[in-house]
C-alpha positions in Angstrom: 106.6 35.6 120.5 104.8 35.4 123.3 107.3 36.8 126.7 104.6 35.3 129.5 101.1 34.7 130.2 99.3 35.6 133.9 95.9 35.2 135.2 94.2 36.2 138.2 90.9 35.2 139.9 89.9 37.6 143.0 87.2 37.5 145.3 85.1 40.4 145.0 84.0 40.0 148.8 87.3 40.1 149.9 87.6 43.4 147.9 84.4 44.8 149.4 85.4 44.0 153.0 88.9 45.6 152.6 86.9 48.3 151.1 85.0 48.4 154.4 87.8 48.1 156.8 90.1 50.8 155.0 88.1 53.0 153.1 88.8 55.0 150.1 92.7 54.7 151.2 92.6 51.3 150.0 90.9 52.1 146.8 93.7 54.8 146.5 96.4 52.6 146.5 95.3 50.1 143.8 93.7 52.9 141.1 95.9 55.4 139.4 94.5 58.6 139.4 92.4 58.0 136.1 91.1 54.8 137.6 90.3 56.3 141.1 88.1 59.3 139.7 85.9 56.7 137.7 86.0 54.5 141.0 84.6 57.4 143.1 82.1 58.0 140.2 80.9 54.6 140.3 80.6 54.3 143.6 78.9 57.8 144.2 76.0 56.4 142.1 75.8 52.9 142.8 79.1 51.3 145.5 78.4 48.4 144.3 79.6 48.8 140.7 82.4 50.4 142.7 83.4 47.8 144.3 83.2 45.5 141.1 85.3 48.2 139.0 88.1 47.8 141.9 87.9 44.2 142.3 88.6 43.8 138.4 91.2 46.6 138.1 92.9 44.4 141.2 92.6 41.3 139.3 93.9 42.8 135.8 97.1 44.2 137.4 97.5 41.4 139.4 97.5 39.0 135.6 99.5 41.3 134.5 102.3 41.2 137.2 102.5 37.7 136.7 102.9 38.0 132.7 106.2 40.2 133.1 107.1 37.9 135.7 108.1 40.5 138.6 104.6 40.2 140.7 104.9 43.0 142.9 108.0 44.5 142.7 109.8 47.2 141.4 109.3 48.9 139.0 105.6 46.9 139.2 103.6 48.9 141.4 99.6 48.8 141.5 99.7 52.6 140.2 102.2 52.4 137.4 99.4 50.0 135.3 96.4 51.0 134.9 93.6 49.3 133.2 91.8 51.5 130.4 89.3 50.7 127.4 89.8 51.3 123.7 86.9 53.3 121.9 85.9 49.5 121.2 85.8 48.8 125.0 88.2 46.6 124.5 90.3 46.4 128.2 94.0 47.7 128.0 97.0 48.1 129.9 98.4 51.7 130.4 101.3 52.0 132.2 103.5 55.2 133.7 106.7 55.8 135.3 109.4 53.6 135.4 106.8 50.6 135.1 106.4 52.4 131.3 110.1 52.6 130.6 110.8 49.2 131.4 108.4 47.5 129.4 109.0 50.2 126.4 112.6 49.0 126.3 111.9 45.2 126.7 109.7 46.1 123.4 106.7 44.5 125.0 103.0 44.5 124.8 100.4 43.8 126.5 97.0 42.4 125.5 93.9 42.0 128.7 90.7 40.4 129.2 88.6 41.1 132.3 85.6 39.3 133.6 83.4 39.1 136.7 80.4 37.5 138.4 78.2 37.6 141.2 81.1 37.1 143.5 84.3 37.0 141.7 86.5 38.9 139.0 89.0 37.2 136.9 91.8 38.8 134.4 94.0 36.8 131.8 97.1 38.8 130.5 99.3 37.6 127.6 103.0 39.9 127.6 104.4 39.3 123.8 107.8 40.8 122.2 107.2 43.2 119.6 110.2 42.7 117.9 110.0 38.7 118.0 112.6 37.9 120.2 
């Protein structure tokens, strides 16, 4: 059964101008540690495709937040999800801390789908009970 749906659509200029006004502290604050590293490897060999990979990470956590229904509030936080892939590719929700226990005992999960273009990113997440409730 399906708990809530969210979806997000971000502008990947605003992204790159927070980028340029804050710096990697920005990037820091939106990418778990796993995220960040493939961020700053991305960016080392290309900043655009940096700024993309943030701008759709933004955009997935954002869906996401909006699926359980809390936005941006505890125990949401942008580094308690984190967007990973499946060996498929497949985009998927990862999530730590109390973000993780949460959702665990809710008996949720999550399923993601991430897309951008020239200048924007956009993220649909669908939240569904496990156990059918």
């Amino acid at each position: 059964m399906v708990y809530g749906i969210g979806t997000d659509i971000c502008d990947i200029r605003r992204i790159r101008a927070s980028l340029a006004r804050h710096g990697e502290r920005f990037a820091a604050k939106i990418l778990s540690d796993e995220e960040f590293k493939t961020f700053s490897e991305r960016s080392a060999r290309w900043p655009e495709r940096g700024v993309r990979y943030l701008a759709t990470r933004f955009s997935a956590k954002e869906a996401f937040s909006k699926a359980i229904g809390m936005g941006m509030r505890l125990p949401m936080t942008w580094r308690n999800c984190a967007v990973a892939k499946l060996p498929s590719g497949q985009p998927c929700i990862v999530l730590h801390g109390a973000l993780k226990t949460w959702f665990e005992a809710q008996g949720l999960s999550a399923h993601i789908s991430i897309t951008d273009e020239s200048e924007y990113a956009a993220s649909f997440c669908v939240v569904e009970h496990l156990r059918g409730k």
